[in-house]
ZATIPA-962786 format. One record per residue: chain; residue in one letter; x, y, z of N, C-alpha, C in turn. Coordinates in steps of 0.1 Angstrom, whole numbers. Last residue first. Layout:
ATOM cadena residuo   npx   npy   npz  capx  capy  capz   cpx   cpy   cpz
ATOM      A       A     X     Y     Z     X     Y     Z     X     Y     Z
...
END
This chain:
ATOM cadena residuo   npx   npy   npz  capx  capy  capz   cpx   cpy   cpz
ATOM      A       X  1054   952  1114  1041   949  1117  1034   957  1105
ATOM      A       X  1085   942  1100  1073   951  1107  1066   948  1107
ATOM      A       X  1099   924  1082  1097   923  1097  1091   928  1108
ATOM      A       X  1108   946  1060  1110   932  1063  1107   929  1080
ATOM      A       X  1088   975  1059  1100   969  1061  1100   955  1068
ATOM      A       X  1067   996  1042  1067   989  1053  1081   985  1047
ATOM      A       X  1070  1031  1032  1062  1016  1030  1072  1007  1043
ATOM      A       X  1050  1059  1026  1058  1054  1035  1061  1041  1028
ATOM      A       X  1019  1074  1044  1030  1072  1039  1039  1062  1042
ATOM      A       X   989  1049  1047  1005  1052  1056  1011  1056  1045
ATOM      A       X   954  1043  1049   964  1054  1042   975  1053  1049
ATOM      A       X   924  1027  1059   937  1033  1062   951  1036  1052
ATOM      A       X   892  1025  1047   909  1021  1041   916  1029  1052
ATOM      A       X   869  1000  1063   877  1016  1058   889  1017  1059
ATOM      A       X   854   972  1048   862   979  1055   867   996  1050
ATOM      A       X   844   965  1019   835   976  1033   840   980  1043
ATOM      A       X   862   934  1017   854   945  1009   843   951  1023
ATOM      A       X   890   932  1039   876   924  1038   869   939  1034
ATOM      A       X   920   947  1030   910   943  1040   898   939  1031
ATOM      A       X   951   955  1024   938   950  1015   927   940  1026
ATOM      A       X   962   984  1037   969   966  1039   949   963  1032
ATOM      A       X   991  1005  1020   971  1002  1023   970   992  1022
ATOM      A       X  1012  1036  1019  1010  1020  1016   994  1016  1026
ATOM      A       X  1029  1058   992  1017  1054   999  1011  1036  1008
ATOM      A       X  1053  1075   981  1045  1062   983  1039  1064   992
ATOM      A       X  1065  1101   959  1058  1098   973  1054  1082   972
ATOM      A       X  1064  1123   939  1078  1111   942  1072  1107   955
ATOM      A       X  1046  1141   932  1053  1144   947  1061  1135   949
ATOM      A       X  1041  1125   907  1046  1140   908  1054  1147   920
ATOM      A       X  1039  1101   915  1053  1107   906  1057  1115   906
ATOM      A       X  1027  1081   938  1025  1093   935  1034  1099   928
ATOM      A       X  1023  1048   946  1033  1059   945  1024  1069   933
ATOM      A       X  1008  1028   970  1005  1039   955  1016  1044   954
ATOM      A       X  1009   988   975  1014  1003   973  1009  1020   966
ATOM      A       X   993   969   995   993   974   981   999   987   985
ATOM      A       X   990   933  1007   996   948  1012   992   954   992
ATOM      A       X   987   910  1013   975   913  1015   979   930  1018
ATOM      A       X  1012   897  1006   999   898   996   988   901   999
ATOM      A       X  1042   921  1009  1028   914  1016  1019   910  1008
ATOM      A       X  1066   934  1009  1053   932  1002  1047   921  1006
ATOM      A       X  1095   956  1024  1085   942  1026  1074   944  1018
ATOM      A       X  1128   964  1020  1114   963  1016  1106   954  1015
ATOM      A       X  1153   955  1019  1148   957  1034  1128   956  1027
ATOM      A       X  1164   961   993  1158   945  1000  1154   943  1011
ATOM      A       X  1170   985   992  1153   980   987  1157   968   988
ATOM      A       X  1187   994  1012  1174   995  1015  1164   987  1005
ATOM      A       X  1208   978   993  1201   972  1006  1190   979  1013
ATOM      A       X  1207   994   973  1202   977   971  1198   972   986
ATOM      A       X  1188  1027   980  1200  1015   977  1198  1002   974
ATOM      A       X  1164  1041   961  1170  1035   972  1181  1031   971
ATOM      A       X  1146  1056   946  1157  1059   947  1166  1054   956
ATOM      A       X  1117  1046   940  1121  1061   958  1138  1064   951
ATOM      A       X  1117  1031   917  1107  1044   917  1114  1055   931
ATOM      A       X  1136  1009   924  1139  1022   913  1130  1035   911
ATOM      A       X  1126  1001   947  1141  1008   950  1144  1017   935
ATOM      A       X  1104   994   935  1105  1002   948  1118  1008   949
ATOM      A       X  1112   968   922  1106   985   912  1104   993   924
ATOM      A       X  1126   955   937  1135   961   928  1125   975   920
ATOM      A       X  1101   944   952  1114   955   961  1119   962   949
ATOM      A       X  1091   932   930  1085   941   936  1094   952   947
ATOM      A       X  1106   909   928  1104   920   920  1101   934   924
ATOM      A       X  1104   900   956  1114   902   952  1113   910   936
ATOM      A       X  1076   893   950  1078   900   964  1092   910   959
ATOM      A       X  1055   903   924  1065   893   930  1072   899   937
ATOM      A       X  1030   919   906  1043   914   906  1044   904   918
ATOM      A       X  1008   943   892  1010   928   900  1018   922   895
ATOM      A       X  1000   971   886  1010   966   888  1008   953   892
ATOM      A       X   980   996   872   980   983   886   989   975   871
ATOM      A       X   976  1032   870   979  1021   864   984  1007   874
ATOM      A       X   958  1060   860   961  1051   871   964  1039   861
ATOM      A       X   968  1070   828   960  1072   839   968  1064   852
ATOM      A       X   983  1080   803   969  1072   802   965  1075   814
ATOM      A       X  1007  1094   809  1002  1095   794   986  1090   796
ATOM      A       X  1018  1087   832  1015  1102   827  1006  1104   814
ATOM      A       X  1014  1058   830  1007  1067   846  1005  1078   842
ATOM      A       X  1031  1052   813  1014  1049   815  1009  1059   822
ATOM      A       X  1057  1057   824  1048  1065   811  1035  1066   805
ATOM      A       X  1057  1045   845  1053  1057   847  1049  1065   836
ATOM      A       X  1063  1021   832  1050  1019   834  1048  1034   845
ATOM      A       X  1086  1024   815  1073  1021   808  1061  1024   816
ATOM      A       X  1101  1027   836  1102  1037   830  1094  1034   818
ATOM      A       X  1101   998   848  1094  1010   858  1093  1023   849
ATOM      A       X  1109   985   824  1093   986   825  1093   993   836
ATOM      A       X  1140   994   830  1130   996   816  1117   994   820
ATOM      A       X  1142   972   856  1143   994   851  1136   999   837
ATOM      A       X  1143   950   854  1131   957   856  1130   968   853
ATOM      A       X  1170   937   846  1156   932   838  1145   944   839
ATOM      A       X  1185   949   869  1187   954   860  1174   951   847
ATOM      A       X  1173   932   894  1168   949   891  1175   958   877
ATOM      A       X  1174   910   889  1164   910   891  1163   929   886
ATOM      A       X  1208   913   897  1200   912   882  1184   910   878
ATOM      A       X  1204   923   923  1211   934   911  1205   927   898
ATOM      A       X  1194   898   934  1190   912   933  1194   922   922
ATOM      A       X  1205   872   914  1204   875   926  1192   894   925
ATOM      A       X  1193   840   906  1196   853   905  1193   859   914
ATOM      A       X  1199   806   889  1198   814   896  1198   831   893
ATOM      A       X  1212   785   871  1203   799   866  1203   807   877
ATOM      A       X  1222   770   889  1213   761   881  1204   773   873
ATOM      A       X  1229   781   919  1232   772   909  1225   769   904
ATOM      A       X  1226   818   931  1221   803   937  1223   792   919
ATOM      A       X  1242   842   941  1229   833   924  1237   821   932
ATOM      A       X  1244   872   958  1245   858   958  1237   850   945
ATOM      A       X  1236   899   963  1246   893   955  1244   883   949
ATOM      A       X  1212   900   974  1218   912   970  1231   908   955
ATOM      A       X  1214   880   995  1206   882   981  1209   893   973
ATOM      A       X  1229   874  1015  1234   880  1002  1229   881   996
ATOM      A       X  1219   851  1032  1228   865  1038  1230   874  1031
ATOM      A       X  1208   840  1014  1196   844  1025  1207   854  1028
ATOM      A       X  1226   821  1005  1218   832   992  1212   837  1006
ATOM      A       X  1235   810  1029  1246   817  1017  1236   828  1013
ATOM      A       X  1215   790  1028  1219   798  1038  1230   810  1034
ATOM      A       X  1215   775  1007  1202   785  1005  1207   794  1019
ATOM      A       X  1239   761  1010  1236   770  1001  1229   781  1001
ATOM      A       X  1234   749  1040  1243   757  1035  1244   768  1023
ATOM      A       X  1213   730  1025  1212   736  1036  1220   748  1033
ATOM      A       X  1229   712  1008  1214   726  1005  1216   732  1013
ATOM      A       X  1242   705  1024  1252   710  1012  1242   722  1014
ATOM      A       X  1230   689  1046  1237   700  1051  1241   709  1035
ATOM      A       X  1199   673  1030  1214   672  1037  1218   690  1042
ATOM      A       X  1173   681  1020  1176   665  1024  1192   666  1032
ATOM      A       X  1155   705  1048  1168   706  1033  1172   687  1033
ATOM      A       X  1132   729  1055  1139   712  1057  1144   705  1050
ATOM      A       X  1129   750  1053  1130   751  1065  1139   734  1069
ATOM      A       X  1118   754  1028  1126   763  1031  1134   763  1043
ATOM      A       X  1119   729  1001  1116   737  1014  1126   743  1018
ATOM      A       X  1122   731   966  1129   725   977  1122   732   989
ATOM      A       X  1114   745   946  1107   734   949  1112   727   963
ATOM      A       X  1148   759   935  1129   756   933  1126   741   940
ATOM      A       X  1178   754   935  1165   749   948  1149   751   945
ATOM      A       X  1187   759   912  1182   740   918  1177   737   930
ATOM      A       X  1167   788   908  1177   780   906  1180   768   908
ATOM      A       X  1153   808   913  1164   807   922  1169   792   922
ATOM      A       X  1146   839   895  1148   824   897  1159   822   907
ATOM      A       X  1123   866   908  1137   860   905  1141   844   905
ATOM      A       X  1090   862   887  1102   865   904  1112   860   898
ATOM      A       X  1084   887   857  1086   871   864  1102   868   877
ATOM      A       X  1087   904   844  1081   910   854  1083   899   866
ATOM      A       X  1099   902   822  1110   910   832  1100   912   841
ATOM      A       X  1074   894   807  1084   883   811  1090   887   822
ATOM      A       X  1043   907   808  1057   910   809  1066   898   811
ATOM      A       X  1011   911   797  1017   902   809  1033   905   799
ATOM      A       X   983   935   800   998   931   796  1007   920   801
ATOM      A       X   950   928   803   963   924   810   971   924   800
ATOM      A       X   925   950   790   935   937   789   946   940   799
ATOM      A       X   901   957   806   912   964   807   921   952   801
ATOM      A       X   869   955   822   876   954   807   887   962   799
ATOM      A       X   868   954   842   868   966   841   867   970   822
ATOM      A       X   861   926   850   853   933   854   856   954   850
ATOM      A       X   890   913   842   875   914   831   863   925   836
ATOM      A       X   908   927   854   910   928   843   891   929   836
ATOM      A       X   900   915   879   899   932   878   897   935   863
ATOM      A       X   901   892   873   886   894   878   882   912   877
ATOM      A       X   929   893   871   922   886   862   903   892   863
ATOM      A       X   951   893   888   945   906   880   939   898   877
ATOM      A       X   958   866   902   955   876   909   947   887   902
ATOM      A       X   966   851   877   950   850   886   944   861   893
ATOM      A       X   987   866   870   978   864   862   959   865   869
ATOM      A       X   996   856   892  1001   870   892   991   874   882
ATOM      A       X  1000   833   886   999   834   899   993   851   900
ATOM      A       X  1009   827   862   999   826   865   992   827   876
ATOM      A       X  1037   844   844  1034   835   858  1021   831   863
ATOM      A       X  1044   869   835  1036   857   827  1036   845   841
ATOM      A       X  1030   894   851  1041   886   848  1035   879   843
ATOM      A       X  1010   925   846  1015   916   853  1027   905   847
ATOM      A       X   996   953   842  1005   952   841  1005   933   852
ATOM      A       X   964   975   833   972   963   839   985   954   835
ATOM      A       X   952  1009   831   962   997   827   966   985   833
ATOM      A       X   936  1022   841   932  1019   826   944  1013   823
ATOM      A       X   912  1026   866   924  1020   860   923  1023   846
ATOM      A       X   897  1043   890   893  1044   873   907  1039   870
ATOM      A       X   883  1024   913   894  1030   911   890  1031   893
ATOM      A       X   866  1007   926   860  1020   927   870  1032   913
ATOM      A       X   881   988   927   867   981   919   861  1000   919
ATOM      A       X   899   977   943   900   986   933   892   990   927
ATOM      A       X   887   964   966   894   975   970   895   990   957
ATOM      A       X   877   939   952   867   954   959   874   964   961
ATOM      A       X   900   931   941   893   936   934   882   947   938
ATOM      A       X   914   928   968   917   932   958   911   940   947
ATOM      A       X   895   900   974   898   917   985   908   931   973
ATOM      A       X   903   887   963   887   893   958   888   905   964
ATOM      A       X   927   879   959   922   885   952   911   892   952
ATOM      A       X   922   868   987   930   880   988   931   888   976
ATOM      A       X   911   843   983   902   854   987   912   870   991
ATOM      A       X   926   833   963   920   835   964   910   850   966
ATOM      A       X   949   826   987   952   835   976   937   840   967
ATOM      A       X   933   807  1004   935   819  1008   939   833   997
ATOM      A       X   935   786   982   920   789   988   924   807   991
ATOM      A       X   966   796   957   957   786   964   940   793   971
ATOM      A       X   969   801   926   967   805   940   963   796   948
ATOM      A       X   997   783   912   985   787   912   980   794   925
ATOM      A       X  1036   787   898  1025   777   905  1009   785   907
ATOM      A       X  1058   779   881  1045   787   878  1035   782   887
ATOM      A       X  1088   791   889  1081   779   890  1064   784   887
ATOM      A       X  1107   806   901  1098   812   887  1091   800   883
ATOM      A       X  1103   807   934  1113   812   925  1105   817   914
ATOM      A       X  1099   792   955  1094   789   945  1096   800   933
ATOM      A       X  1102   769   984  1111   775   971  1105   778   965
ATOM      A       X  1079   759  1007  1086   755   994  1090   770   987
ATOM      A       X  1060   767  1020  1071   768  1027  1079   761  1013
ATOM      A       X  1027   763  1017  1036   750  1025  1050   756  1023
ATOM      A       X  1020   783  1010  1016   779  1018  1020   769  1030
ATOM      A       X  1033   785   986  1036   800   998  1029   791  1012
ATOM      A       X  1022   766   970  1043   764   973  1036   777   985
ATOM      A       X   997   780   963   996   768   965  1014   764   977
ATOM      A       X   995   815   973  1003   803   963  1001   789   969
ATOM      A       X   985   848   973   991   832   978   990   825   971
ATOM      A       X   981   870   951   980   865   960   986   851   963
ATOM      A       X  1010   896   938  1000   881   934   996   875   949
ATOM      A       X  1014   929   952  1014   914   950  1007   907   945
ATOM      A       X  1010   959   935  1005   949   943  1009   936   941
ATOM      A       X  1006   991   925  1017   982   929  1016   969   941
ATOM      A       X   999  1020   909   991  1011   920  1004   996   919
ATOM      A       X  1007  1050   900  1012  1036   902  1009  1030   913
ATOM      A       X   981  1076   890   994  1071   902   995  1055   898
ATOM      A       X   977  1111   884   977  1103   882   984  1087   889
ATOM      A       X   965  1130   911   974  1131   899   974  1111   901
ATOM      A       X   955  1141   932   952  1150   926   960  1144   909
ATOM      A       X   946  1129   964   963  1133   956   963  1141   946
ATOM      A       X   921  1128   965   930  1139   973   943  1141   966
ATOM      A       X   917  1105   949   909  1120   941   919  1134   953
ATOM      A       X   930  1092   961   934  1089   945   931  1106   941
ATOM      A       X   908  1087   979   921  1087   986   932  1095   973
ATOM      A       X   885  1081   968   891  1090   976   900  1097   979
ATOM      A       X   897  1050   956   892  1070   946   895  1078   951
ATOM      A       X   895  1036   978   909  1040   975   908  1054   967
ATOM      A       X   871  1050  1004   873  1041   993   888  1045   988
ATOM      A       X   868  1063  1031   855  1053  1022   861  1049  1011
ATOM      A       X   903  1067  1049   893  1066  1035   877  1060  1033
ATOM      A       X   922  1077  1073   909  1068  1065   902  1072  1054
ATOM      A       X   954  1084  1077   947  1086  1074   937  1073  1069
ATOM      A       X   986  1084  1095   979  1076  1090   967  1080  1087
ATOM      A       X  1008  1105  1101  1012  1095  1098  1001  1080  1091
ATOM      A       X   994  1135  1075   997  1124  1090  1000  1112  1092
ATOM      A       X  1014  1151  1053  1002  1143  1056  1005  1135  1069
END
């Protein structure tokens, strides 16, 4: 397939592949995403922008024959499915192991402006090593984020084969770990992985393939990239 293709709609796009597929999408913005606060597994709400990135969401899918929803108990993640959920009349599953990685006595703290050097230091530690590194107070790092998740990536392809298309809404750092367990990645390619809340994935099972499609203003025309994006790309 070429590096990037257009669509009239995601179906289209769904009805070319020819098989059933794992739709895979962020919660939109957050009240904490806004202002730059920590916010780990803290339950916070969408805010105005998160919002309208759900609605973009919803038109996006609104064509799509789903027949499962998968989200975290987080209400962020909740909001985000919620409009798809009723407008399709699909109950939401909501998962615990789906909930972002905690990060422990810095929830809530900023990201950028710490009361002393100790935080400072700390959250600078976990930023070189997420991979490793658990931050104090529960904390977690990658590996245990991705051991919680492997069982529901191997639940929610069983959806995909057994029932149909199936949406996903998770958590940035969740979200890398069920990428690195669906492509087969390393830890450090799947923390290179970037999700976006105005980004959605397909992965395709049979051709083991992803797909990635940035969620534009309902009527726009979809663009298609194998592939998926990386921390710091455009």
């Amino acid at each position: 397939m070429p590096n990037s293709q257009t669509y009239s709609s995601l179906q289209e796009f769904l009805d070319r592949l020819q098989e059933n597929c794992l739709l895979l999408a962020r919660h939109g913005e957050s009240d904490w995403n806004s202002i730059d606060l920590i916010q780990g597994q803290q339950d916070r709400p969408l805010n105005p922008a998160g919002y309208t990135q759900r609605k973009n969401l919803f038109f996006l899918l609104q064509p799509v024959t789903l027949v499962r929803i998968f989200t975290s108990t987080l209400q962020r993640t909740i909001q985000t499915a919620q409009p798809i959920s009723e407008g399709k009349k699909i109950p939401i599953e909501r998962m615990p192991e789906l909930d972002e990685a905690k990060l422990g006595v810095l929830e809530g703290k900023n990201k950028t402006f710490f009361s002393d050097d100790f935080y400072k230091k700390m959250y600078q530690s976990f930023l070189d090593d997420e991979i490793n590194v658990m931050l104090p107070g529960g904390g977690e790092n990658l590996k245990m984020v991705d051991m919680r998740i492997a069982q529901p990536v191997t639940m929610f392809l069983d959806a995909v084969a057994s029932s149909g298309h199936t949406l996903v809404v998770g958590h940035r750092n969740v979200n890398k770990m069920i990428m690195r367990n669906l492509l087969g990645l390393s830890f450090e390619e799947g923390y290179q992985v970037e999700h976006k809340h105005n980004c959605l994935y397909v992965y395709a099972p049979k051709i083991r393939q992803i797909f990635f499609t940035r969620i534009g203003n309902p009527g726009t025309i979809i663009e298609i990239e194998p592939g998926y994006k990386k921390i710091d790309s455009t």
